[in-house]
N, C-alpha and C positions, 0 to 999 in steps of 0.2 A: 578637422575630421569630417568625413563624409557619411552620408549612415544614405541606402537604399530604403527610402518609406515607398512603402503598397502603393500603385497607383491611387487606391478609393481614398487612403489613408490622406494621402501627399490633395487631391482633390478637396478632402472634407477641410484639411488646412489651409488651404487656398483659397478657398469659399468663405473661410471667417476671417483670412487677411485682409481678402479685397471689400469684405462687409464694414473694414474698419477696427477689428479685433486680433490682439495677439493667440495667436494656436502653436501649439508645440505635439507632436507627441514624446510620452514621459513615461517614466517608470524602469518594467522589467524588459519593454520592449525595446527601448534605447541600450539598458544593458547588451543582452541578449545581441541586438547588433554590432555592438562592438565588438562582444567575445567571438564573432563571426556563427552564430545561433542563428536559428530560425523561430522568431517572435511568435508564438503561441496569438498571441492577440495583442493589437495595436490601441493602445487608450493615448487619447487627445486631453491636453487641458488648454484653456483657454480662457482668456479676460469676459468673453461672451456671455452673459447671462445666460439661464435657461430658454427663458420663452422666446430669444433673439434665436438661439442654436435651432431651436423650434423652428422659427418662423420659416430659418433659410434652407431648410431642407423639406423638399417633399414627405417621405415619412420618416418618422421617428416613434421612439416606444419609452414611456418616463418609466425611466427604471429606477430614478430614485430624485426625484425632483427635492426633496429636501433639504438631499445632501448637494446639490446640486447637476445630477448627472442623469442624462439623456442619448439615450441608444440611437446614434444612426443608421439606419436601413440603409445599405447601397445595393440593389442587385442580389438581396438574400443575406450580405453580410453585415454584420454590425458590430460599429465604433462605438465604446463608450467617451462620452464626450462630458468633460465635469469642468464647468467653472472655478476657475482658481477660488481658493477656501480659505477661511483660519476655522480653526476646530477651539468649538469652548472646552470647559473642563468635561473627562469622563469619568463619571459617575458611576459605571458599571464596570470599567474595565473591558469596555469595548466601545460606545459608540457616546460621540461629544454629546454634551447637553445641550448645546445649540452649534452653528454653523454661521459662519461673516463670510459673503463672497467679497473678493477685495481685486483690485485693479492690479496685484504685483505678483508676477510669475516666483519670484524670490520667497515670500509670504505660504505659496500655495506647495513650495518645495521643501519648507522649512518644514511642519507637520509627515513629512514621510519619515517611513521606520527606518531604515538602512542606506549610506550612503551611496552605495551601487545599485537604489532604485529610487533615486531624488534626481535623475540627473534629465533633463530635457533634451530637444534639437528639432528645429526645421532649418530647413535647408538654406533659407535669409543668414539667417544667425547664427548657424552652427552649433557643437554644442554647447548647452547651459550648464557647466559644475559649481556651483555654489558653495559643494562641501566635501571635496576633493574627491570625488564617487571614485572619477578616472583612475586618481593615485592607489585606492584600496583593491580596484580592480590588477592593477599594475602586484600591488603589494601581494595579491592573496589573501586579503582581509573583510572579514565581515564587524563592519561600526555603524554603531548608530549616528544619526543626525542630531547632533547637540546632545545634551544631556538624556546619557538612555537610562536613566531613572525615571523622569518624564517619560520617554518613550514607552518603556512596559508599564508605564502604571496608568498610560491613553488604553494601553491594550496589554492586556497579560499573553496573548497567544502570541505576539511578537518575540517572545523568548524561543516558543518553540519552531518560529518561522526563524530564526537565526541562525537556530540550529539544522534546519533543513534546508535553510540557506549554504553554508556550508557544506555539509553533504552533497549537495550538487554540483557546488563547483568547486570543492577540495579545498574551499578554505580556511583560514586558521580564523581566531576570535580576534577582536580585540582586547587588549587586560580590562580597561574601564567598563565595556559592553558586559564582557564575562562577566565580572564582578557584581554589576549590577544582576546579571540575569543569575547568579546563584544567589541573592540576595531576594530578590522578588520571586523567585520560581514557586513558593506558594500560595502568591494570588492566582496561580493557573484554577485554581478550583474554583473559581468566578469564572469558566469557561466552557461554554456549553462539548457536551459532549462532539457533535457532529462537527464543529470545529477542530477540536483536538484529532479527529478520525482522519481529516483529509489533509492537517500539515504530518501527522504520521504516517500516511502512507505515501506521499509525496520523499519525506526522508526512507522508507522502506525501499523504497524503489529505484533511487540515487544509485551514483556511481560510488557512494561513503553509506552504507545503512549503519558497519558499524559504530559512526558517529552517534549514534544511541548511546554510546558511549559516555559521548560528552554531557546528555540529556540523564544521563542517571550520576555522574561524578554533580555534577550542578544540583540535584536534588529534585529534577522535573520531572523523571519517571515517578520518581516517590509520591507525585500527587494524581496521575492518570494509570500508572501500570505498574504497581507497589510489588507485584508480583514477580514483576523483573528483579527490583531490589534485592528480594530475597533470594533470589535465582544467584544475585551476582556475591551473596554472603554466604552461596553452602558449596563447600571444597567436596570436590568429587576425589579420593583416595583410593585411585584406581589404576591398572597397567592400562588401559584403554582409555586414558583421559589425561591430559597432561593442566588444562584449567578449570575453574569453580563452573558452575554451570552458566550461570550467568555468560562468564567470559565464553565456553564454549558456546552458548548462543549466539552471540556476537561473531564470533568468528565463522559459524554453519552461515550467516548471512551472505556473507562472502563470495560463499562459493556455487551460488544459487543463482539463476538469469535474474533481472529483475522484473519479474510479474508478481503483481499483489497479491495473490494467491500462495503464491509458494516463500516469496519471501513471509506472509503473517504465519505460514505454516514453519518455517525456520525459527520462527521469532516466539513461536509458542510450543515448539515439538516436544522441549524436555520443561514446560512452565508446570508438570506436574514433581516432577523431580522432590523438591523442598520438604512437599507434603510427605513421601513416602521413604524419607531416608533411614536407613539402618546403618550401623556398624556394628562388624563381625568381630572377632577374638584377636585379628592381624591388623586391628583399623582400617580394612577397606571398606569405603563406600557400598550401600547397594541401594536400589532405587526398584525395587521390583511391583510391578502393577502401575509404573507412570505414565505408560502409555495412557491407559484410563481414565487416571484420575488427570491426566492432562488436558485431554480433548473433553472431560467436564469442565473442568477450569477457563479452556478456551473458550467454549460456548461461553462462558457467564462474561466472560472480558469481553468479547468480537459483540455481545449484546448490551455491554455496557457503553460499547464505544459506539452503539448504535449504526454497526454493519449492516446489510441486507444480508435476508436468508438465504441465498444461495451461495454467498460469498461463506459465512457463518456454517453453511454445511460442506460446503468443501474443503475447507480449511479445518476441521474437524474432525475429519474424516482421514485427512492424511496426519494427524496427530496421531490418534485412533492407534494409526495403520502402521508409523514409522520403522517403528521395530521387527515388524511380521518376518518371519522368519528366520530371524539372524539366528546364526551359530547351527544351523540344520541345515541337512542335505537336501537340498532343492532338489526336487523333481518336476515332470510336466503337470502331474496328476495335482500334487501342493498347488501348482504356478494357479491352475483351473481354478483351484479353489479358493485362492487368496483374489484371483479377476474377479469371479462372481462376489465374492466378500466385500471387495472396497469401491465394484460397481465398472463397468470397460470402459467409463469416458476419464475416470479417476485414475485408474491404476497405472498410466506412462507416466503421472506428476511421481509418483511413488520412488522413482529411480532416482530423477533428481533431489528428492527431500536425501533420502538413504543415502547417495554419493557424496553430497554436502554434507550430512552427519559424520562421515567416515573423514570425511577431509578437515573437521574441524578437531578431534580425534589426537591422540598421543599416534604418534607413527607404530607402536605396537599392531604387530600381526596386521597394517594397512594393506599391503600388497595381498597378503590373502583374503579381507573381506570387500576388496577391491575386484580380484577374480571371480570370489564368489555372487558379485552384484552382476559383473558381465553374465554370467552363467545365466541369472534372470532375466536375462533384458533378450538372449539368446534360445530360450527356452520361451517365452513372449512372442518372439517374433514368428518361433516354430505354431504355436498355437495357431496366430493369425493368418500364417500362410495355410493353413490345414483347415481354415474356417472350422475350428471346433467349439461347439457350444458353449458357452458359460454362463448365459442367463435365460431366462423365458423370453425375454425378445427376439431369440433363433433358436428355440425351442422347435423343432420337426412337427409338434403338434399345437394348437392356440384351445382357446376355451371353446372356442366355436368347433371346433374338431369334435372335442368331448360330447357336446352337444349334441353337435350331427349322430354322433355314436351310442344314444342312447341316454347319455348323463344329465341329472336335476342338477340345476342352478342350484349354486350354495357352498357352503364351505365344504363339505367332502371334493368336489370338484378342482377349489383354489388348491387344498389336500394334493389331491393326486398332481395336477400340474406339480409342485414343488417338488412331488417324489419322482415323476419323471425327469426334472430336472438333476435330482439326487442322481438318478442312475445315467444321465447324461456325461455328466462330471464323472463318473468314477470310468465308466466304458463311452469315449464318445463316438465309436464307432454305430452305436444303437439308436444316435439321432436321425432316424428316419420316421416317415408317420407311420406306414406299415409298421416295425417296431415299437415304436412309440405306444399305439392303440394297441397291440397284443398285450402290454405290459399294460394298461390301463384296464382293458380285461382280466385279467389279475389281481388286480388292488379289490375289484369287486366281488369278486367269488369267497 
């Protein structure tokens, strides 16, 4: 097999050949090549010591001299380059107690979690499969390397990396890996949050999200997002629901682009559900006020998983917002009001959240809340073409306006702007300044 390395890449391994040292690059980039992918990033291992890899490069950057790995600088880009290793015992459930560089490419492949990213190649040698990576690749299989009891218990987040391993490339488990990983899936709670945050939205965002699936049958959500759980244990007894909520989550993923945004906004729209359920005199379900108690819920999860705030308020926002409208006669004058409500850079994710909900959904009355989403999206577009007001940011008049016109700094002022925005929204043909200031003159008298 032939695999294309990077010119810098094919260079930095050539440089530690002819220095007398075996170089391979390894990992997810050799995968990634076969599956005919584009390698994100190219890591080098090698028999090399550090301060050798050091020496034969102009610059470099110790990005982890410990563990034994040293960033090459080529021209702006940078190789991670790691000395073949043995890992002593982990103690923490993430990182060895100590570290043996060792002369054997075999030794240094033996320690990786999965066998479709143990597997090496340069170009001398071709590639290296030690532990049949090729054949699980061939198979659609994700296995550990040797015994994956060892393996998750070097690192608990390896379970949820399998599973997002998966998700990616639509593969199945292996029985023994599975096993183990519902067996250890609650040393995850030895796992710092920020970790957990970026193998979930990596599976979020997959061509499989709702392989979360697998992540809560195995009992791994039950330690990072219990909330799910419960989502996947309350039956929704409804003409407009045909799965538990849970399930319906799972499925709203689906049908959503993958942006981390709008999938965590799928993944959390009805996680208030649980809290507010009733049942009526017919045993139907209701869930009334979840919007709410939802996007409370979210914020506490997106900040337990130690999101950024801009991510945490947008994604909250369209929880918030999900249901706005439903079952009512849309008008332009509503649409005004709902843009200014959930903010104009927020309000086009809104369609997609709402189309996905509907499509995850019992086929009850779809084609009509189907029409009535186009209706929105068409009444949107009328707005935009008409540049009609919806927030103070085109507001016909600013604070400075007021000012100019006689008005004291202070909140009477902030006041008036909101009610001239009030009267925008309902009449926008009155968005002019000349208008704008006669009604301002009014609020004062």
């Amino acid at each position: 097999m032939r695999i294309t390395l990077p010119p810098k890449g094919k260079h930095i391994i050539e440089t530690l050949r002819q220095a007398g040292f075996e170089a391979y690059a390894v990992g997810g980039c050799v995968r990634d090549s076969i599956l005919g992918r584009e390698p994100q990033d190219w890591d080098i291992t090698t028999s090399a010591p550090p301060e050798r890899v050091k020496a034969l490069f102009p610059r470099t950057i110790d990005t982890g001299l410990a563990h034994g790995t040293v960033t090459v600088m080529l021209q702006g880009d940078g190789f991670e380059v790691t000395t073949y290793r043995i890992d002593g015992a982990y103690e923490d459930s993430r990182h060895p107690s100590q570290v043996t560089f060792t002369g054997e490419l075999g030794e240094d492949l033996r320690r990786r979690d999965l066998t479709i990213n143990a597997m090496a190649y340069n170009d001398e040698a071709g590639l290296v499969d030690l532990f049949g990576g090729m054949a699980d690749l061939e198979a659609g299989v994700v296995r550990c390397v040797g015994d994956p009891r060892e393996r998750f218990r070097e690192d608990a987040l390896r379970i949820l990396r399998a599973i997002r391993f998966a998700a990616q490339l639509g593969y199945g488990i292996e029985r023994e890996t599975a096993a183990a990983m519902e067996e250890l899936a609650p040393s995850l709670c030895r796992i710092s949050a920020e970790r957990i945050q970026v193998e979930l939205v990596k599976l979020l965002v997959s061509p499989h999200p709702d392989f979360l699936r697998i992540a809560y049958d195995m009992g791994v959500t039950k330690v990072f997002l219990p909330e799910l759980d419960k989502a996947c244990e309350t039956p929704q007894n409804h003409p407009h629901h045909c799965y538990s909520v849970g399930e319906h989550i799972l499925k709203s993923l689906e049908h959503v682009e993958p942006d981390k945004v709008l999938r965590l906004a799928m993944l959390l729209h009805d996680i208030g559900k649980p809290a507010v359920l009733t049942v009526d005199e017919e045993g139907r379900s209701h869930f009334h006020g979840h919007a709410a108690v939802g996007a409370r819920m979210a914020e506490d999860i997106l900040r337990r998983l130690k999101f950024d705030n801009d991510t945490i308020h947008r994604v909250c926002r369209l929880v918030l917002h999900h249901d706005y409208g439903n079952g009512a006669e849309i008008d332009i004058r509503m649409a005004r009001r709902a843009m200014h409500r959930m903010g104009e850079e927020s309000f086009p994710a809104i369609f997609a959240v709402k189309r996905a909900d509907i499509l995850a959904q019992s086929g009850y009355m779809r084609r009509e809340k189907l029409a009535m989403l186009d209706k929105w999206q068409d009444i949107y577009r009328e707005i935009l073409d008409r540049n009609q007001c919806v927030s103070l940011k085109t507001l016909a008049v600013s604070g400075s306006d007021l000012l100019a016109a006689g008005w004291k700094p202070g909140k009477e002022l902030g006041e008036a702007l909101q009610r001239l925005l009030e009267l925008v929204l309902e009449e926008p043909e009155r968005n002019t300044k000349e208008a704008l200031l006669a009604a301002a003159e009014e609020y004062r008298r």
